[in-house]
C-alpha positions as a Markdown table, in Angstrom:
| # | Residue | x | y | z |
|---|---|---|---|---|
| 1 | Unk | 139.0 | -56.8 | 162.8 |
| 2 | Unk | 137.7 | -56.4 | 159.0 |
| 3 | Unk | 137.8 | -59.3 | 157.3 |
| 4 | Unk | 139.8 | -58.9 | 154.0 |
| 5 | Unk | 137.8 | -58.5 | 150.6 |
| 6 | Unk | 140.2 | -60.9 | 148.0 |
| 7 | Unk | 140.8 | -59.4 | 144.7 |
| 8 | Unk | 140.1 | -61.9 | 141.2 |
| 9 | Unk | 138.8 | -64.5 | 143.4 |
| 10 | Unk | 136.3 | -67.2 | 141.8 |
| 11 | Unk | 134.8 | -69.2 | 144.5 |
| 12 | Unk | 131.7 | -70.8 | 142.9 |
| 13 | Unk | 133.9 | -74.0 | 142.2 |
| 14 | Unk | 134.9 | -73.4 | 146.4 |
| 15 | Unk | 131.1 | -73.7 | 147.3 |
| 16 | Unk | 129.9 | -76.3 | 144.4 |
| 17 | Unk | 132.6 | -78.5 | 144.7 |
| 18 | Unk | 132.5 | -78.9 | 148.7 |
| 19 | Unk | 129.0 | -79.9 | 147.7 |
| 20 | Unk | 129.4 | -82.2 | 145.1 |
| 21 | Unk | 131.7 | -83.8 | 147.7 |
| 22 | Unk | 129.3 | -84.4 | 150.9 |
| 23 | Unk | 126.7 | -85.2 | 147.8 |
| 24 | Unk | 129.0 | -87.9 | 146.7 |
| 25 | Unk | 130.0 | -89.5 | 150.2 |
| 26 | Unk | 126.1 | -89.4 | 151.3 |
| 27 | Unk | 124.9 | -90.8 | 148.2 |
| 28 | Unk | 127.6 | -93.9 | 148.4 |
| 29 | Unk | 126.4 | -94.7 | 152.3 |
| 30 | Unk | 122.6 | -94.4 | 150.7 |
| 31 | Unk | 123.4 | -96.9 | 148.3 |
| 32 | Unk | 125.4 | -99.1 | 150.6 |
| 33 | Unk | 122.8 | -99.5 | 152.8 |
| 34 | Unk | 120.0 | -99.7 | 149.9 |
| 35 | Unk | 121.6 | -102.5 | 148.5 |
| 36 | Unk | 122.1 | -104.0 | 151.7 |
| 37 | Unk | 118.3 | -103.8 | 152.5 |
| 38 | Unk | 117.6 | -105.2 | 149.4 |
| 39 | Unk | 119.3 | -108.1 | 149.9 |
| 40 | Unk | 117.7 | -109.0 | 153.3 |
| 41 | Unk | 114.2 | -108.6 | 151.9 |
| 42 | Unk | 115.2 | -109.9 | 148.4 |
| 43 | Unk | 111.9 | -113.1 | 149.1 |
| 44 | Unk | 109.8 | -109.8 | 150.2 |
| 45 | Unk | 107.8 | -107.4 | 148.2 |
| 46 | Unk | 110.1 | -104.3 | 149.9 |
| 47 | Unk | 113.1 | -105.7 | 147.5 |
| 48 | Unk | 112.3 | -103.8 | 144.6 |
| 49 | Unk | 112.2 | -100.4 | 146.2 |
| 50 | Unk | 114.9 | -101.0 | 148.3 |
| 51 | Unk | 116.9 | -101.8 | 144.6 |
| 52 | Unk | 115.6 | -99.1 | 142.8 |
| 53 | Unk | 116.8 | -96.6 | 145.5 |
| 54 | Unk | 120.6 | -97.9 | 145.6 |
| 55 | Unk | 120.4 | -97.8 | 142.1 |
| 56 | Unk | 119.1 | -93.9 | 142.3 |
| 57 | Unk | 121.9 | -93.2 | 145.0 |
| 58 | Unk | 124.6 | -95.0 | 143.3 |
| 59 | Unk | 123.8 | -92.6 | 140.4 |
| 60 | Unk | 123.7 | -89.7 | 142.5 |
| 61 | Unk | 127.2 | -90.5 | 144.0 |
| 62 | Unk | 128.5 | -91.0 | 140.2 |
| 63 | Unk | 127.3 | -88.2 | 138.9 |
| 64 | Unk | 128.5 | -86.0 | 142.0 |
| 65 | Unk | 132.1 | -87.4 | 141.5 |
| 66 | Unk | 132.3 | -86.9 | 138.1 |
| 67 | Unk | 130.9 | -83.6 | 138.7 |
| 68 | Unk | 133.6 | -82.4 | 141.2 |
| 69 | Unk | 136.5 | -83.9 | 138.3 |
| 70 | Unk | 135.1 | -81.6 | 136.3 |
| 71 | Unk | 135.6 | -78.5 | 138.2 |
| 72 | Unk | 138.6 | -79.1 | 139.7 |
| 73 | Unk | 139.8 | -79.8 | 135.7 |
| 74 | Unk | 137.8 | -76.5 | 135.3 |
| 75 | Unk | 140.4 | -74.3 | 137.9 |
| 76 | Unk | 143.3 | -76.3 | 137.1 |
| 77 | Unk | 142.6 | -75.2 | 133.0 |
| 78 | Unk | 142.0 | -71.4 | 134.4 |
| 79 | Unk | 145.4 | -71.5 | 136.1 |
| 80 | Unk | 142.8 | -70.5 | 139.3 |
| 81 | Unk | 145.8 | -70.0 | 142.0 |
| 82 | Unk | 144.0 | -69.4 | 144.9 |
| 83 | Unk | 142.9 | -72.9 | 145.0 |
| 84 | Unk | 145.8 | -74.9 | 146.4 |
| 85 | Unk | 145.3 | -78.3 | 143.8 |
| 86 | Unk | 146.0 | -75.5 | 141.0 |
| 87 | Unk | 148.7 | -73.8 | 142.8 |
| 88 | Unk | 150.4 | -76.9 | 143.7 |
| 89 | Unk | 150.4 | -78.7 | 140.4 |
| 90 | Unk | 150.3 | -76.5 | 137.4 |
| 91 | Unk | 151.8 | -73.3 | 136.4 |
| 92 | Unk | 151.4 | -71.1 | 133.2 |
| 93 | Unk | 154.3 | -72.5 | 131.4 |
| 94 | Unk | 152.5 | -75.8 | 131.3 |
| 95 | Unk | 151.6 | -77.4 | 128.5 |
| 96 | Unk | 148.0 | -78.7 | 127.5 |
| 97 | Unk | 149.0 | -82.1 | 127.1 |
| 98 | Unk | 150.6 | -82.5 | 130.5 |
| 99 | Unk | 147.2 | -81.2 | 132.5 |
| 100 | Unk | 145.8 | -84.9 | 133.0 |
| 101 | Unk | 149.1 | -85.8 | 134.3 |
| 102 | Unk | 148.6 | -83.0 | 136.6 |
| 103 | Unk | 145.2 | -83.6 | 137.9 |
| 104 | Unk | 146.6 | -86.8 | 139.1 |
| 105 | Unk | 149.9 | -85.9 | 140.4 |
| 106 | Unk | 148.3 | -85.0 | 143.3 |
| 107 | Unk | 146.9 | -88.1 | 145.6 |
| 108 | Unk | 143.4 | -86.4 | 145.9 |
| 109 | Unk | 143.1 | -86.6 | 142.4 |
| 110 | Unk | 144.4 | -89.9 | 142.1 |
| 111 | Unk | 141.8 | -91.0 | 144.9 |
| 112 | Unk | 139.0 | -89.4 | 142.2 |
| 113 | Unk | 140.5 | -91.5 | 139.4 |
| 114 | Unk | 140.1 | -94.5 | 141.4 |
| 115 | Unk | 136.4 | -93.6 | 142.7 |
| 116 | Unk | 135.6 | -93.0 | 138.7 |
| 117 | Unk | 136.9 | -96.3 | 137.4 |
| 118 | Unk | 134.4 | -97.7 | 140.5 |
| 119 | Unk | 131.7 | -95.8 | 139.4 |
| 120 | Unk | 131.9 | -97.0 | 135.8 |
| 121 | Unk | 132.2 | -100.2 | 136.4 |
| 122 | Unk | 129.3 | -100.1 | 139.2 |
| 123 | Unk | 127.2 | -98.8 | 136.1 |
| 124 | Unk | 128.0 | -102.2 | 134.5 |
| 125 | Unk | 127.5 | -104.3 | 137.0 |
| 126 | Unk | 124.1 | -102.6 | 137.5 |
| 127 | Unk | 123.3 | -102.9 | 134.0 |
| 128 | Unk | 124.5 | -106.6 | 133.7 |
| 129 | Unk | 125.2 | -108.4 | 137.5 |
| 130 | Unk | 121.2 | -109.6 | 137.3 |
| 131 | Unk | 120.8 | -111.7 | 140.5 |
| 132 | Unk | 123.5 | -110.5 | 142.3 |
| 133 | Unk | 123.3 | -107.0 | 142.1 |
| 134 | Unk | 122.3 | -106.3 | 145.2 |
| 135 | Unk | 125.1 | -107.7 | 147.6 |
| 136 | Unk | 127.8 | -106.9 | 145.0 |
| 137 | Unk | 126.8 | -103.6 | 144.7 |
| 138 | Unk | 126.4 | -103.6 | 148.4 |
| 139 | Unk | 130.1 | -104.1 | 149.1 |
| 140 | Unk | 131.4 | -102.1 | 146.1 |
| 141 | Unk | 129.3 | -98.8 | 147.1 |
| 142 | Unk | 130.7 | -99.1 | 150.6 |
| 143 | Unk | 134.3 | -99.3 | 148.8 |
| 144 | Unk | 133.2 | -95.8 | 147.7 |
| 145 | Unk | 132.0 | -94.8 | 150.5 |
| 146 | Unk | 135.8 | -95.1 | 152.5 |
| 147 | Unk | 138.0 | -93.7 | 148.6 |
| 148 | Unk | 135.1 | -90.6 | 149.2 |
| 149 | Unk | 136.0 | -90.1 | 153.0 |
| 150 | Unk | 139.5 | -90.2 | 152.0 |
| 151 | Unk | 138.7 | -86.8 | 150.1 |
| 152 | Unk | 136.1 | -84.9 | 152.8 |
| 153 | Unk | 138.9 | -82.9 | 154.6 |
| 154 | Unk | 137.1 | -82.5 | 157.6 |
| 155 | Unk | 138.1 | -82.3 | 160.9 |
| 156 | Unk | 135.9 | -84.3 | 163.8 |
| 157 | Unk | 136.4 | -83.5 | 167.7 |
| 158 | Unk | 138.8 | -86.2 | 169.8 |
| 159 | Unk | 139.6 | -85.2 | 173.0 |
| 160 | Unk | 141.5 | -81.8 | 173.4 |
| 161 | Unk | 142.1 | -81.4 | 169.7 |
| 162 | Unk | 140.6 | -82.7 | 166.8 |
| 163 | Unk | 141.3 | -85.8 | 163.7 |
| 164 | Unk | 141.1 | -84.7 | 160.0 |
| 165 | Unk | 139.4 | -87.2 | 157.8 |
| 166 | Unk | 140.8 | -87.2 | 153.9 |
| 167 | Unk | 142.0 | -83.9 | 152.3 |
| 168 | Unk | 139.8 | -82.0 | 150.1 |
| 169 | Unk | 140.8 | -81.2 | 146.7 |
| 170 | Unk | 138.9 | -78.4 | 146.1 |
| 171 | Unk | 140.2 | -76.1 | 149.3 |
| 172 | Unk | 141.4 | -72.5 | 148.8 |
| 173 | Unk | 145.5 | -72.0 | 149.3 |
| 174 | Unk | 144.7 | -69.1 | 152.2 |
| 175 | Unk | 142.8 | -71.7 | 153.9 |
| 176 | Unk | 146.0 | -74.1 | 154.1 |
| 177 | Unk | 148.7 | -71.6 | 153.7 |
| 178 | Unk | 149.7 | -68.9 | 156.7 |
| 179 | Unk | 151.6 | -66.5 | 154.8 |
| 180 | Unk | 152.0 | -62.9 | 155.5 |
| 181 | Unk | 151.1 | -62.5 | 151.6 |
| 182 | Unk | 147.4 | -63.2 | 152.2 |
| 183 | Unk | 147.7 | -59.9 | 154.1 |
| 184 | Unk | 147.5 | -58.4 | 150.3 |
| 185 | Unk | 143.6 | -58.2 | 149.2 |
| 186 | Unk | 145.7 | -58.8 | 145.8 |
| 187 | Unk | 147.9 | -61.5 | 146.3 |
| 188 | Unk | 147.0 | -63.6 | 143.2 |
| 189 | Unk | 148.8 | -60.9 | 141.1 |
| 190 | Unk | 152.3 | -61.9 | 143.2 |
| 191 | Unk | 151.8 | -65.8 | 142.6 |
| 192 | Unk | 152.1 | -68.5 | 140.1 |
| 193 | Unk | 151.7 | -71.8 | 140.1 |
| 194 | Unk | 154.4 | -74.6 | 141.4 |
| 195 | Unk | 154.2 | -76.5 | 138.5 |
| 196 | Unk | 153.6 | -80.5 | 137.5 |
| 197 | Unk | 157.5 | -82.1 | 138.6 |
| 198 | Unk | 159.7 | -82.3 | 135.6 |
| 199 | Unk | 160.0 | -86.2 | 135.9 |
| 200 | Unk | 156.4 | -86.6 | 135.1 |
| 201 | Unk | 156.3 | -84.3 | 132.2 |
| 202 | Unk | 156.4 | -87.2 | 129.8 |
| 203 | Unk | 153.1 | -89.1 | 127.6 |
| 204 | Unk | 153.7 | -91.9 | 129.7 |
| 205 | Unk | 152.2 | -90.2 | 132.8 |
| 206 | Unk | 149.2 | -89.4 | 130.7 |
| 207 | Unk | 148.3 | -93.1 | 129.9 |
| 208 | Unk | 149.6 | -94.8 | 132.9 |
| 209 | Unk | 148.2 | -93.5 | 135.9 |
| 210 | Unk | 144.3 | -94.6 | 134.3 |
| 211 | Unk | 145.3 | -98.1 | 133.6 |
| 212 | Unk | 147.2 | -98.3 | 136.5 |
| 213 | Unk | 144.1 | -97.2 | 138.7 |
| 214 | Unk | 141.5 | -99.2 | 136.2 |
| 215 | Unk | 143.5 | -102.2 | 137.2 |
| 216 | Unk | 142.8 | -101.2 | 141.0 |
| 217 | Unk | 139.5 | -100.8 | 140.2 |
| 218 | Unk | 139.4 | -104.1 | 138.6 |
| 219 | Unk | 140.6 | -106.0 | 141.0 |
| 220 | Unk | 137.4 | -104.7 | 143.3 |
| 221 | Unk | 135.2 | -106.5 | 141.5 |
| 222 | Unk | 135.7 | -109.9 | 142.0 |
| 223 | Unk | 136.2 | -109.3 | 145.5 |
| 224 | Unk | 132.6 | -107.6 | 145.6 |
| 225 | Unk | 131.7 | -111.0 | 144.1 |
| 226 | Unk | 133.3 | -113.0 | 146.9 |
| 227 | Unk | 132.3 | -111.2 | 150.0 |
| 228 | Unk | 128.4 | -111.5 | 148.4 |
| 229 | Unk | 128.7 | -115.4 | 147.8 |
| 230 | Unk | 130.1 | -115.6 | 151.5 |
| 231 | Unk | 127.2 | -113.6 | 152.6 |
| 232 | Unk | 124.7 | -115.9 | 151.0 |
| 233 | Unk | 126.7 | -119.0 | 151.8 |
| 234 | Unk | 126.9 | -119.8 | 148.3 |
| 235 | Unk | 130.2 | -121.5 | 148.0 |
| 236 | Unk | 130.2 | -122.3 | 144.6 |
């Protein structure tokens, strides 16, 4: 059978953003286990490089989350229907101002809020943790490391069927939709978006769900410090 040849389809963001995704969940277990390293060898000349490399892969998972924000902000803007975050949240009648509230209606994108709050204040603590850098940053990159699975959509073989791990944001709505309108090569001329809910179409869902999720975010951080003064059995 031919395989259908879609009409007004735009599926660089598809292929980038499935990348910046598997970028982002490798580059947090690099780090994890950088910073980890770094810790056991912190009397030993191998500390340094062992630093320097979660440091590097921190960044790399940072930049690749904030990267994937971007284009999914970048379809959502574009009204880009045949990607099912667009479809599901926004329409044409939206207004501008309601678009953040959008991006996290949805609880992918409230799982990438949470990951950038992480990642901003991981650039602090790199900046400013000094001596304990490496087993804090340790525990908060393998924080990352489970809020990033919980975006991969992927599904992994267990016994006679199979477990899906996170949903991705980024997938196309034919690839999660079987409708007999993907028959049409041109079905994005038939559909529209569903639209944010009217009960969050207010300036309070603009500002809130950020603070909200900076205060989740927060609260990581002591913990981080905790779990690394348990691991070096400093108890005070």
């Amino acid at each position: 059978m031919t395989e259908i040849q879609y009409v007004g389809e735009t599926l660089w963001p598809y292929y980038l953003g499935h990348l910046l995704i598997v970028t982002g969940f490798v580059g947090a277990i690099v780090a994890a286990i950088s910073y980890y390293f770094a810790e056991k060898k912190r009397s030993s000349e191998a500390f340094t490089p062992w630093l320097k490399t979660g440091d590097w892969a921190y960044g790399i998972h940072g930049v690749s989350i904030i990267g994937l924000m971007g284009i999914i902000f970048y379809v959502m803007l574009n009204k880009m229907y045949e990607y099912a975050y667009a479809f599901n949240h926004v329409s044409d009648d939206l207004p501008f101002k309601y678009m953040f509230s959008a991006f996290w209606e949805g609880q992918e994108g409230s799982f990438l809020l949470w990951m950038f709050w992480h990642i901003i204040l991981g650039a602090v603590l790199i900046w400013k943790a000094g001596s304990w850098k490496a087993p804090v940053m340790a525990v908060l990159a393998l924080i990352q490391v489970f809020l990033n699975s919980m975006i991969l959509g992927i599904h992994i073989p267990f016994g006679e069927g199979s477990s899906k791990i996170g949903i991705n944001p980024i997938v196309l709505l034919r690839d999660v939709q079987d409708a007999p309108i993907f028959a049409n090569a041109e079905y994005l001329e038939l559909i529209t978006g569903s639209g944010l809910n009217i009960l969050l179409q207010n300036y309070w869902m603009t500002i809130h769900p950020p603070t909200t999720f900076l205060g989740f975010a927060a609260c990581a951080i002591p913990f981080c410090y905790v779990v690394a003064a348990l691991w070096r059995k400093d108890y005070k």
